[in-house]
Structure formats: structure tokens, C-alpha cells
C-alpha positions as CSV (number, residue, x, y, z in Angstrom):
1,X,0.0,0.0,0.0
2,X,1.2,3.5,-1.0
3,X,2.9,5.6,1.5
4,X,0.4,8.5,1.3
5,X,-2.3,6.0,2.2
6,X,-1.1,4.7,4.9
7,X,-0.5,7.9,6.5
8,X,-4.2,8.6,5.5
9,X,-5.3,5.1,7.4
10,X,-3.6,6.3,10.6
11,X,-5.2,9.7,10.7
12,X,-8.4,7.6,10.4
13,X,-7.2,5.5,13.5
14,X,-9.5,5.1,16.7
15,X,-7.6,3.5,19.5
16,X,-10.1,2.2,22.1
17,X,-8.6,0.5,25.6
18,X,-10.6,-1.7,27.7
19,X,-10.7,-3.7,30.6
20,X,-11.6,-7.4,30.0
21,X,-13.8,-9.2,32.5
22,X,-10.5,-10.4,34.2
23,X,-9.3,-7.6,34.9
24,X,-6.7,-6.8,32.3
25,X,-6.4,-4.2,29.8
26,X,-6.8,-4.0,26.0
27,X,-6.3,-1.7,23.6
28,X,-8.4,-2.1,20.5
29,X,-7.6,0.0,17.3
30,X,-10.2,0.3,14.1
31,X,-10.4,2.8,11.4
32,X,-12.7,5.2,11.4
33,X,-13.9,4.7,7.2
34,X,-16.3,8.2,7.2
35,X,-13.0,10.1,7.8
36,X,-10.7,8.1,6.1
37,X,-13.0,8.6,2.8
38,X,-12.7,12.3,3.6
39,X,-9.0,12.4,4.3
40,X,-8.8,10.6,0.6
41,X,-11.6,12.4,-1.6
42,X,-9.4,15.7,0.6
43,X,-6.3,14.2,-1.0
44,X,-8.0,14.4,-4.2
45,X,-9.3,17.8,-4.2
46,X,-5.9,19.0,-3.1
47,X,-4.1,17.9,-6.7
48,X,-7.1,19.0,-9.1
49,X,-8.0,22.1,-10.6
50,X,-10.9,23.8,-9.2
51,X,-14.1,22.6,-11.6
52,X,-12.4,18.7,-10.6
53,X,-12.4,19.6,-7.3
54,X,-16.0,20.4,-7.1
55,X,-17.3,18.0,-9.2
56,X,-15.7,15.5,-7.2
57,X,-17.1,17.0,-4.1
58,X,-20.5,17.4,-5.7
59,X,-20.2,13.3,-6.5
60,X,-19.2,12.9,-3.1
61,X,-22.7,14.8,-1.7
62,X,-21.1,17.8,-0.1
63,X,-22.3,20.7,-1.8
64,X,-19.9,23.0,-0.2
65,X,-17.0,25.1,-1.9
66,X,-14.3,22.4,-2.5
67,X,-10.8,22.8,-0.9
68,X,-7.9,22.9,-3.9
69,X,-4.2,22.9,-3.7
70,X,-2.1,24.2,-0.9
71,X,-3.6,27.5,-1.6
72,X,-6.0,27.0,-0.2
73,X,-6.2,26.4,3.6
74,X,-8.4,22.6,4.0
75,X,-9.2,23.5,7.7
76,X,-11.2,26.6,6.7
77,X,-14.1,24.6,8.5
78,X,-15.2,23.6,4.9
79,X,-14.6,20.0,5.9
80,X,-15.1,18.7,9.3
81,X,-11.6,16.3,9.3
């Protein structure tokens, strides 16, 4: 698996920890696939031109202004990762 994905995957990560019935603990990890699909259709947006970008967010359902290149700032609240 590409690097960039990867990197993706663990911003996706939930850790969990939890006590088993005897008494020890657990950590459990899963991936969180809402955000990692946002992380990746981000990743996308951020290498397109502009009309891309928002056709690929319109595809995507969010019908806000799409974030493109390093321009633009992604945490501008447009997405919510």
C-alpha cells in the first residue's frame, strides 16, 4: 500500500482500551472509514484544478466550496476532518 495511504489510514485510527472481565487491559484499534473517505476524496481535491475539485465533491454529496491545492487552507471549516 502506498505511503500516502497509509498515513491517511492512521489519521483515520481510533484507538479504544478496555478492561476485559478479568481484569486486564486491552487496547483495540479500528479505522474510522467516514474520515478516512474524507482524508482521501481531501487528498484528491488537493491535486485537481478547481471545476475537478467540485465535481468530485458534488459526486461525493457535499455541496460546499471544495478545498484545492495548498492555496487553499483545508481547515477553513469547509470540511469537518
Amino acid at each position: 500500500m502506498n505511503e500516502r495511504i497509509q498515513e491517511l489510514r492512521r489519521q483515520a485510527t481510533l484507538v479504544e482500551t478496555y478492561t476485559a472481565h478479568n481484569g486486564s487491559i486491552h487496547e483495540g484499534k479500528s479505522v474510522d472509514l467516514e474520515k478516512f473517505a474524507e482524508l482521501i476524496v481531501k487528498e484528491c481535491c488537493n491535486v485537481v484544478d478547481y471545476d475537478n475539485a467540485r465535481a468530485i465533491t458534488n459526486h461525493f454529496g457535499n455541496k460546499e466550496e471544495p478545498p484545492v491545492g495548498k492555496s487553499r487552507d483545508l481547515m477553513k471549516g469547509l470540511w469537518k476532518v
